[in-house]
N, C-alpha and C positions, 0 to 999 in steps of 0.2 A: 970540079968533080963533085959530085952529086956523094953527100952521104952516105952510108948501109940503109940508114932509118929512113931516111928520107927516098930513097929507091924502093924500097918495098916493105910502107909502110903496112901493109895489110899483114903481111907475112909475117912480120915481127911481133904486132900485136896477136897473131892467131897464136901464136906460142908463148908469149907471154901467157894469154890466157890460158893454153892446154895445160904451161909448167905450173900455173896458180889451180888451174881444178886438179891434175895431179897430183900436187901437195895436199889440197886440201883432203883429194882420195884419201892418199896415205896416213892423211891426220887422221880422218874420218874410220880408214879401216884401221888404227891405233885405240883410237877411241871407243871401236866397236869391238874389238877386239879384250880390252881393257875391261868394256862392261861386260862381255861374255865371261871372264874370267870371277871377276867381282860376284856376279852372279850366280855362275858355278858354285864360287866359296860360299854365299849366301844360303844357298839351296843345301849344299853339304853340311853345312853350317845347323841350318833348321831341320834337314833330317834327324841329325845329331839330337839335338833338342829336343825334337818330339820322340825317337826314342827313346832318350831320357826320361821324357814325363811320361812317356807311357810303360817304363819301369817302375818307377817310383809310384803312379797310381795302380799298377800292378803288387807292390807291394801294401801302400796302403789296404786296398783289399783283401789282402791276405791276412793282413794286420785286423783289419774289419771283423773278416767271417770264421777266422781260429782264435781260441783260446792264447794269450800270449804263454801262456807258462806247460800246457798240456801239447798243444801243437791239435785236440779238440774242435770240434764244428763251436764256435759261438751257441748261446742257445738261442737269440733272435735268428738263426741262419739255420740253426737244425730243427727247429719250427716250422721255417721255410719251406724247406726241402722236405719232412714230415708231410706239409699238405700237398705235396706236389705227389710223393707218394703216394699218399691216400686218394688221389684223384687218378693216378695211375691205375692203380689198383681195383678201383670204383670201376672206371672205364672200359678195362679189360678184363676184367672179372679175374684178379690176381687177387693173394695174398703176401703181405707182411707181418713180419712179427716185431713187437717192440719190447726188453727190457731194460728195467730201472732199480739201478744197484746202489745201494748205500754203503759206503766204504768207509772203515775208520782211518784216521789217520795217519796211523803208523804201517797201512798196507796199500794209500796213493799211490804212492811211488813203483811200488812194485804191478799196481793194477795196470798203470799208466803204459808200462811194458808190455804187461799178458798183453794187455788187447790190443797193443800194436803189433805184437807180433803172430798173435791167433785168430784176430778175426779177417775176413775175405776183403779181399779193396773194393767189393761194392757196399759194404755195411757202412755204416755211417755212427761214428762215436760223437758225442756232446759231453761235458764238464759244465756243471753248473757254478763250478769254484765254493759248494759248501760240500763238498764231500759226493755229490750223487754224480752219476754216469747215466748216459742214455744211449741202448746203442738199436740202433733200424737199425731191420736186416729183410732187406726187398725178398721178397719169392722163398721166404722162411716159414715154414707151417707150423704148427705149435711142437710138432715131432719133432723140428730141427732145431726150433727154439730150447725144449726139452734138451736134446743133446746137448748144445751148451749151459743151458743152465748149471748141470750136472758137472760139465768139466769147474766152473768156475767154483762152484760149492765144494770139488776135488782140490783145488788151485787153493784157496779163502775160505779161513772160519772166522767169521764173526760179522758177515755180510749179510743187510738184508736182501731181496732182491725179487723184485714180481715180476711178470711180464705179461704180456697181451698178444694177441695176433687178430689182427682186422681182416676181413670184416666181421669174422665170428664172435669177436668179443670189444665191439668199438666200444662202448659204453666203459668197459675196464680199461681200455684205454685212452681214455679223455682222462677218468680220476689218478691214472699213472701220471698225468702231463700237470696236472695241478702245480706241484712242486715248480717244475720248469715255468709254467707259465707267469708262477710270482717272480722267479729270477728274471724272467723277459720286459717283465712291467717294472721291475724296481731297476733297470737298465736302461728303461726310455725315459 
């Protein structure tokens, strides 16, 4: 009597060999299956991460361009933003008004408030951390600059405080920015 193996030996290897590439399938889709996963967590992983860092260089920045203690434009950043206005302005033939307020020290605190809470959220405040304020005010004409002057001289006594509006009086407002401009140099 003739063997199984030995009867139909074709047949027997044909399945041996299907059962060996079917394991290895199922190895292979374990394996792939396994780096799909790995993967996933990888990817999930480094999203994480770069949202991360792109919090934290979000906050750097922030840290960068405000004041730490006013919550203020920087004055390298309100420089910035200055010439960007002025080129705004130049361009479309707008004006801006600029004042620069010298505060003593026992009414910082108090200024630090007014003009958070009085001026527009498109004006632009600066602290130069020796006492003076600079505040742009885009599309402000000396009439409007006028108005507030007047509240803050109502608000503070013992302030100085000048102001400019460009482009009718650029020249007055370069020698307003002097001051600012030593805080920006003795910063670099």
């Amino acid at each position: 009597m003739l063997s199984l193996l030995e009867a139909a030996p074709i047949q027997w290897q044909t399945v041996i060999v299907a059962v060996a590439i079917s394991c290895l399938l199922g190895l292979c889709a374990q394996v792939i299956f396994m780096m799909r996963r790995k993967l996933a967590i990888s990817l999930g992983h480094r999203l994480r991460l770069l949202r991360q860092a792109s919090d934290y260089a979000e906050a750097g920045r922030r840290l960068a361009i405000y004041d730490k203690t006013t919550g203020f434009l920087a004055p390298w950043y309100f420089r910035l933003r200055l010439a960007e206005e002025s080129e705004r302005c130049r361009r479309y033939d707008r004006v801006f008004s600029l004042l620069a307020l010298e505060v003593p020290p026992d009414d910082r605190s108090r200024m630090n408030e007014w003009l958070t809470a009085s001026l527009r959220g498109t004006d632009l405040v600066c602290y130069d951390g020796s006492g003076r304020y600079f505040v742009l005010m885009p599309e402000t004409t000396i009439v409007g600059a006028s108005t507030l002057v007047k509240r803050i001289l109502r608000e503070f006594s013992g302030i100085r405080l000048s102001n400019a509006t460009y482009p009718a009086e650029d020249e007055r407002l370069k020698e307003l920015l002097v001051p600012l401009d030593a805080v920006s140099k003795r910063a670099a």
